[in-house]
KETI-437777 format. One record per residue (C-alpha): residue number from 1; x, y negated, z. Coordinates in steps of 0.2 Angstrom, whole numbers. Example, Ala and Ser with C-alpha at 12.3 -4.5 7.8 and 13.67 -1.06 7.14 Angstrom:
2
   i    c1    c2    c3
   1    62    22    39
   2    68     5    36
END
This chain:
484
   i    c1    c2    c3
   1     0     0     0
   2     8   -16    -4
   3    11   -30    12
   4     8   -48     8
   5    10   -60    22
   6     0   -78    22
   7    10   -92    17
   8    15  -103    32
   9     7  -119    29
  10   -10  -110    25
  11   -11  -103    41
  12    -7  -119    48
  13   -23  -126    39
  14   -32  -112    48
  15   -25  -115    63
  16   -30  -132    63
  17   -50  -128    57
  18   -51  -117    72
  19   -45  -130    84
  20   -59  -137    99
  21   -73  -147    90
  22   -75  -164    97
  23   -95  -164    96
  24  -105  -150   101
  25  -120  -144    89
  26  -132  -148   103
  27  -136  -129   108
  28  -143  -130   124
  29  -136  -114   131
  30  -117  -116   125
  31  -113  -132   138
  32  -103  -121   152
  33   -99  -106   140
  34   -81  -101   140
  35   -81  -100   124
  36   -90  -115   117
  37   -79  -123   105
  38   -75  -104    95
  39   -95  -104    95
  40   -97  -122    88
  41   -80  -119    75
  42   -90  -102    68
  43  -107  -110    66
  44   -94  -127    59
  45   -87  -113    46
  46  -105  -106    40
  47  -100   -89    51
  48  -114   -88    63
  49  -131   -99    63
  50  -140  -101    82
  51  -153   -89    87
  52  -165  -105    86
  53  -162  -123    83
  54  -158  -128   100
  55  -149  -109   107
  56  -135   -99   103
  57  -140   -83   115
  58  -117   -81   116
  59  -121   -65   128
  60  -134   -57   116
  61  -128   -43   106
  62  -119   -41    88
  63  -127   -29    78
  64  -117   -17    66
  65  -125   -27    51
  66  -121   -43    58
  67  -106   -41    60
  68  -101   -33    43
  69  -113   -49    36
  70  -100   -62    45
  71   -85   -51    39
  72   -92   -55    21
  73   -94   -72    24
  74   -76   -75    28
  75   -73   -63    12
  76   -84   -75     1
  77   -94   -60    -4
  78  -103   -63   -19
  79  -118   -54   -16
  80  -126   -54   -31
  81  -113   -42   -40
  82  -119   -30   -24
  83  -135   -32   -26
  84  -136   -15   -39
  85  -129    -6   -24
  86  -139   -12    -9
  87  -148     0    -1
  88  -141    17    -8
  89  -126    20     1
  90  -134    22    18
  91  -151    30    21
  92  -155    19    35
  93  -150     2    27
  94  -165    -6    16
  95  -160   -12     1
  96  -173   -27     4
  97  -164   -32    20
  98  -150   -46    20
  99  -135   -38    26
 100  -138   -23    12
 101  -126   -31     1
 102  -113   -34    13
 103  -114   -16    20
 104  -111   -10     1
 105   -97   -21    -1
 106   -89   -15    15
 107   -92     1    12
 108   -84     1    -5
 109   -68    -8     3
 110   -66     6    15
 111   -71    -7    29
 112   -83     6    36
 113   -88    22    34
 114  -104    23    43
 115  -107    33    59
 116  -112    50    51
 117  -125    61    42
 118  -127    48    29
 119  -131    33    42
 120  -125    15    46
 121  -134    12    59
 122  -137    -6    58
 123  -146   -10    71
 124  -137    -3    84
 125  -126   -16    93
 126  -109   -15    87
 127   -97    -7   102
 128   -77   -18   106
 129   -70    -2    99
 130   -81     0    84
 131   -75   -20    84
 132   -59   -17    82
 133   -59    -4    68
 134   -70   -17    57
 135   -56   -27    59
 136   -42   -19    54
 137   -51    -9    40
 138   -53   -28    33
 139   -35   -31    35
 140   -29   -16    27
 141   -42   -16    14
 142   -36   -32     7
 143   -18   -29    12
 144   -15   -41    24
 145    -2   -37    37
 146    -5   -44    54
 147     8   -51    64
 148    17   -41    79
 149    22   -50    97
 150    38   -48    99
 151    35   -39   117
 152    25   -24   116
 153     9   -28   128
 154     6   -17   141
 155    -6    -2   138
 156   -24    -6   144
 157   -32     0   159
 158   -45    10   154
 159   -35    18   137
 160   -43    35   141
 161   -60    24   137
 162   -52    22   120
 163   -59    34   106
 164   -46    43    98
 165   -51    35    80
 166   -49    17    86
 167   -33    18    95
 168   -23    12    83
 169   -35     0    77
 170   -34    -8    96
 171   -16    -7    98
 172   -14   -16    82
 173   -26   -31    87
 174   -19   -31   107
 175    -3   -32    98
 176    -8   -47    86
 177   -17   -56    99
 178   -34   -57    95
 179   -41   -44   107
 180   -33   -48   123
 181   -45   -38   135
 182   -54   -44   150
 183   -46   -45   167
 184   -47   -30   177
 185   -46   -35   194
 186   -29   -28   199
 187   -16   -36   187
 188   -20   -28   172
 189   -30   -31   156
 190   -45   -18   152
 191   -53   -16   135
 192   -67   -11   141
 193   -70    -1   122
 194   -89     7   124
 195   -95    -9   129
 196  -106   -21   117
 197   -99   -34   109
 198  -107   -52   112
 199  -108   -64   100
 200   -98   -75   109
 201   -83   -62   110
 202   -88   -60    91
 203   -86   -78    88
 204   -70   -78    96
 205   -64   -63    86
 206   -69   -72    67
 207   -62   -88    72
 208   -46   -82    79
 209   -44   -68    63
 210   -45   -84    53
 211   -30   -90    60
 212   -22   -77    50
 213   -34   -76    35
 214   -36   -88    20
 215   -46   -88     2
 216   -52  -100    -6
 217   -66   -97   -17
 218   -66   -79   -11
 219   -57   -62   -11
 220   -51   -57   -30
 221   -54   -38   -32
 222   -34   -32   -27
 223   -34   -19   -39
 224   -40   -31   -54
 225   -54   -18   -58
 226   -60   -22   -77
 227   -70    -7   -79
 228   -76     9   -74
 229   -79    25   -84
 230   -90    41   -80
 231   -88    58   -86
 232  -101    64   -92
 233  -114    51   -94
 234  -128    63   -91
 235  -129    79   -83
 236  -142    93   -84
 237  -143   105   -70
 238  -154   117   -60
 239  -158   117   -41
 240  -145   122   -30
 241  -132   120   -44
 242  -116   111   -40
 243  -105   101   -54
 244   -91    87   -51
 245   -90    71   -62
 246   -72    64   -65
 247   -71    44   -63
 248   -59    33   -72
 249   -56    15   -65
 250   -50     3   -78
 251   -33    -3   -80
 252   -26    15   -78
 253   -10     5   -68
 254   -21    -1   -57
 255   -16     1   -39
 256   -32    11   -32
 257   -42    22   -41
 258   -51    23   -29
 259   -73    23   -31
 260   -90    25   -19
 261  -103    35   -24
 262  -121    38   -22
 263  -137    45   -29
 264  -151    35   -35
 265  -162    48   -26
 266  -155    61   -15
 267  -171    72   -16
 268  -163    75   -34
 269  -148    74   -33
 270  -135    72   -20
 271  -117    68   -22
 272  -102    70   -12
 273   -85    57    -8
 274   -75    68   -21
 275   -90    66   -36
 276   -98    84   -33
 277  -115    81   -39
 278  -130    95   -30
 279  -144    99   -40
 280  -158    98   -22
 281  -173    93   -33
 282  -184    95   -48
 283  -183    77   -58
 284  -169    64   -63
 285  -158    53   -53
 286  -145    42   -58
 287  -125    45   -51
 288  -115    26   -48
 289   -96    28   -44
 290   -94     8   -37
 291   -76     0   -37
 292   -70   -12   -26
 293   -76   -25   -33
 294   -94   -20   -36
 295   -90   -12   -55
 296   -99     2   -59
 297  -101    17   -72
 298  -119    28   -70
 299  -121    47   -74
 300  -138    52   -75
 301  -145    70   -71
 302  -159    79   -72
 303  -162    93   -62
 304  -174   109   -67
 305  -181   116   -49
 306  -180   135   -46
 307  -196   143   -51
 308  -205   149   -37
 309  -198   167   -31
 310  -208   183   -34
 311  -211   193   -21
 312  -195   202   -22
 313  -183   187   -28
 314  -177   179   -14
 315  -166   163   -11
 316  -149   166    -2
 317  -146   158    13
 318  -134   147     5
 319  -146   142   -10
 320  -161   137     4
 321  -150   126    13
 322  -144   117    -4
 323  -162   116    -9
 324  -169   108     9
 325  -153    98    13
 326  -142    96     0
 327  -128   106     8
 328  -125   121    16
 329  -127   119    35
 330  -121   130    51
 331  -139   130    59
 332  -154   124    52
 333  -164   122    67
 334  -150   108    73
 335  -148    97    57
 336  -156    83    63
 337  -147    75    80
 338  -163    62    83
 339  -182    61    83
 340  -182    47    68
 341  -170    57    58
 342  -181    71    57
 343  -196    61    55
 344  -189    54    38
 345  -188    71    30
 346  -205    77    35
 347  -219    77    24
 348  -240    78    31
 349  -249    91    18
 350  -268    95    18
 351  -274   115    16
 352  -291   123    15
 353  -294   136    27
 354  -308   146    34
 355  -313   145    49
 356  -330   153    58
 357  -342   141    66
 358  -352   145    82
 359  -363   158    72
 360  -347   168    67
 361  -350   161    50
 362  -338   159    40
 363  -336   141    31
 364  -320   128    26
 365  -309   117    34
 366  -296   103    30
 367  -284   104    42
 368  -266    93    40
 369  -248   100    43
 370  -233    91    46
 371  -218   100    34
 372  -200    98    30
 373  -202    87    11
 374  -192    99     4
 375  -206   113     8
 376  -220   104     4
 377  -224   114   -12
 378  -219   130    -4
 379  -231   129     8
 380  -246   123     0
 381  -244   137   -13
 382  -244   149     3
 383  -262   143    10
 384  -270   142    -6
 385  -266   158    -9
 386  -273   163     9
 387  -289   153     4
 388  -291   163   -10
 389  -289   181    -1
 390  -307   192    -3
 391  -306   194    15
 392  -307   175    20
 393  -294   177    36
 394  -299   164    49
 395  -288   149    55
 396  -293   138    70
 397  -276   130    73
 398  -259   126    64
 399  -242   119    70
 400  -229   113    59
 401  -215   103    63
 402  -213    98    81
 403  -200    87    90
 404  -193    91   109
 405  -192   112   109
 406  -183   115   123
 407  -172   129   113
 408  -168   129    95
 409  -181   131    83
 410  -185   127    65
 411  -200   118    69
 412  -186   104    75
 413  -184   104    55
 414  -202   106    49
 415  -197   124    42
 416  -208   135    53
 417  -229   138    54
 418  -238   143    68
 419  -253   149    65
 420  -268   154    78
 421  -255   152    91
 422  -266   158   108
 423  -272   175    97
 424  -257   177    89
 425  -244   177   105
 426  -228   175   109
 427  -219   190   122
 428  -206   197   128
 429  -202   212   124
 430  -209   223   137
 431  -226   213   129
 432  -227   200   143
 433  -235   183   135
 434  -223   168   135
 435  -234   157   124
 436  -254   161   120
 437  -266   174   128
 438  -264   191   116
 439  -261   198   100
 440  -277   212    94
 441  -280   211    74
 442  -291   225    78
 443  -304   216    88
 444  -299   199    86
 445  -302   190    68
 446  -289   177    71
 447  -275   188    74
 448  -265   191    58
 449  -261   210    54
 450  -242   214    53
 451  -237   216    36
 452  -255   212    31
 453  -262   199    17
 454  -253   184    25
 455  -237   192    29
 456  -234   196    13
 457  -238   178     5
 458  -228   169    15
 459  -215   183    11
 460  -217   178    -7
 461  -212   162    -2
 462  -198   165    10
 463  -204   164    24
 464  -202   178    37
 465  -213   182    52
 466  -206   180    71
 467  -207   199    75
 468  -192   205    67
 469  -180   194    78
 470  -164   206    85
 471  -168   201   101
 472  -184   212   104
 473  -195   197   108
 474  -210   195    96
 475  -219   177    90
 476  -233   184    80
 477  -240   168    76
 478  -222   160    70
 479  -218   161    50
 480  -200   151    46
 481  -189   150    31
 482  -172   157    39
 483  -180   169    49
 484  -177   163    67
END
């Protein structure tokens, strides 16, 4: 990576914007702050605006996104060259909001990487540690080399706080003097990493990292990036199939070759950091490798889904998790780590069932199911098949997905069906009920024969019953598509 330093007199200029204002900006809540005159110098340089015309909330929190947004700003983003990217890299950053652009821009300059699974996160308040790596990814991105003290600070108090991936990152800033620490009662400084940042400590933190930064008019792209090239353009593929596009950044001497991807619509097509494109779902998508400076080349594919399995054509595991995920996972009943995660891959289906009224009549019913997306066809093709049987099987109650099992279960990922739960129990297996009352398909209409009529549908489908588990205990009422 090449170093550049910052010409002397520049900083100097920097220096000097960042020095105490003599007139305050009339925020009301700012008078006594500490850090008053980096708050007015920020909101001076266009950094930060107040919480309303007359406050500045300094001890409110600094979201992710906001502080990514200010980071642009001192980059002179122009966002309308991200504006084609907003919203895509990140599943949980709305390309309508206004820190999209800036998320795609830092994203693309290696600034951040999100905090996993797809997801930014950027509401969540941004953490010192999380801080300090946003910082020095913006430094190295744009090679800018900070300066060293010539004796090495002492280590922090609470170090052991420090996550092992932002380390570095907060040795290099102690070591430049923008994070100092606060104070730790006993003659030391402590870091104090999994606290929130305020946004006065943020407004501290832009103002001091100008002293080392200036760019007029804006960051040039470092690499120069003239073009970007795609091969192919266009890709046809069936589900569950797995191709890699090759991408070319334009001049070939440039420095980094390097590009962001991501898929138009990953309930198509999903796309990895090295340009592996997986075939998830029927339709077309588009594939955008992004340089650094926001040029692009698109691939489009279009993806053929599997047909629907006959009874003795079954997916692998490997090909079921492909086609509900986009990868292959460890455990399918533990792919989603939160409540809201989940929530945005489930789909609500309606079915017809029969059901039999106080007569012991037999008539219809609508009843609504809350499924994984990527099951919704699967399962709709399984109840109107039951709907159709000559002997009109009863159903007076469904469960689909479900939140908060105290053990693992697929229903945590909308990929297991309950069905007539109390009639259809759940036992030990000396027989002793753990969940409903019995389990009689020879007295009771609601309990469903083993290897009857519905077994075998959802079989087709590939879904197996909760009988067969190795560890002798029986769900009779529990269909899920890996089995568990």
């Amino acid at each position: 990576m090449r170093r550049r330093l910052i010409p002397i007199f520049l900083c100097v200029l920097i220096v000097f914007s960042c020095l105490p204002l003599a007139s305050a900006l009339g925020f009301t809540d700012t008078d006594e702050h500490w850090a008053k005159q980096y708050i007015d110098n920020a909101v001076e340089l266009g950094l930060f605006q107040g919480t309303t015309e007359t406050t500045f909330s300094p001890d409110e929190t600094m979201t992710r996104a906001m502080f990514v947004t200010v980071l642009g700003r001192i980059a002179g983003v122009d966002t309308t060259v991200w504006s084609s990217h907003q919203g895509y890299f990140f599943s949980d950053v709305a390309g309508d909001q206004y820190y999209a652009p800036y998320v795609a821009w830092a994203y693309c300059n290696d600034i951040t990487n999100g905090t996993g699974k797809g997801c930014f996160s950027p509401t969540q308040p941004v953490t010192r540690q999380e801080m300090a790596c946003f910082l020095v990814n913006y430094f190295q991105a744009f090679d800018y080399q900070l300066p060293v003290s010539q004796e090495p600070p002492a280590p922090f108090s609470d170090s052991a706080d420090i996550a092992d991936w932002a380390v570095e990152k907060i040795e290099a800033l102690q070591a430049s003097g923008i994070l100092l620490g606060s104070a730790d009662g006993q003659g030391g400084y402590a870091y104090l990493p999994l606290d929130n940042a305020t946004r006065a400590e943020c407004a501290v933190v832009f103002c001091k990292t100008l002293d080392y930064l200036f760019h007029p008019g804006g960051w040039e792209d470092p690499a120069s990036v003239t073009g970007v090239a795609l091969e192919p353009e266009s890709l046809d593929m069936t589900q569950a199939d797995v191709q890699c596009l090759c991408a070319v950044v334009f001049p070939y001497e440039t420095a980094s070759q390097n590009v962001r991807w991501y898929s138009t619509d990953r309930a198509v097509a999903m796309v990895d950091e090295y340009g592996c494109v997986t075939a998830v779902g029927g339709g077309s998508a588009q594939i955008y490798a992004v340089a650094r400076n926001g040029m692009y080349a698109v691939c489009t594919v279009n993806v053929t889904p599997l047909p629907m399995p006959a009874p003795d054509e079954q997916l692998t595991y490997e090909q079921k998790c492909i086609m509900l995920f986009g990868r292959v996972v460890d455990d399918p009943r533990v792919v989603y780590s939160t409540k809201e995660e989940a929530q945005a891959d489930m789909e609500t289906i309606r079915v017809s069932v029969w059901d039999l009224n106080s007569n012991g009549e037999k008539y219809t019913r609508q009843m609504y199911l809350q499924v994984h997306k990527n099951l919704v066809s699967r399962v709709t093709a399984v109840f109107e098949e039951i709907y159709a049987l000559p002997e009109q099987p009863p159903i007076h109650s469904l469960g689909g997905y479900r939140w908060g099992d105290t053990s693992k279960s697929e229903h945590t990922s909308g990929l297991a069906i309950d069905i007539n739960p109390n009639e259809n129990y759940y036992c030990k297996p000396d027989g002793t009920a753990i969940v409903g009352d019995h389990f009689s398909p020879e007295t009771d209409p609601y309990s469903i024969p083993v290897e009857g009529s519905i077994d075998r549908i959802f079989a087709k489908y590939g879904f197996t019953r909760g009988i067969y588990w190795h560890s002798g205990y029986k769900d009779y009422m529990h269909y899920s598509f890996f089995g568990t």
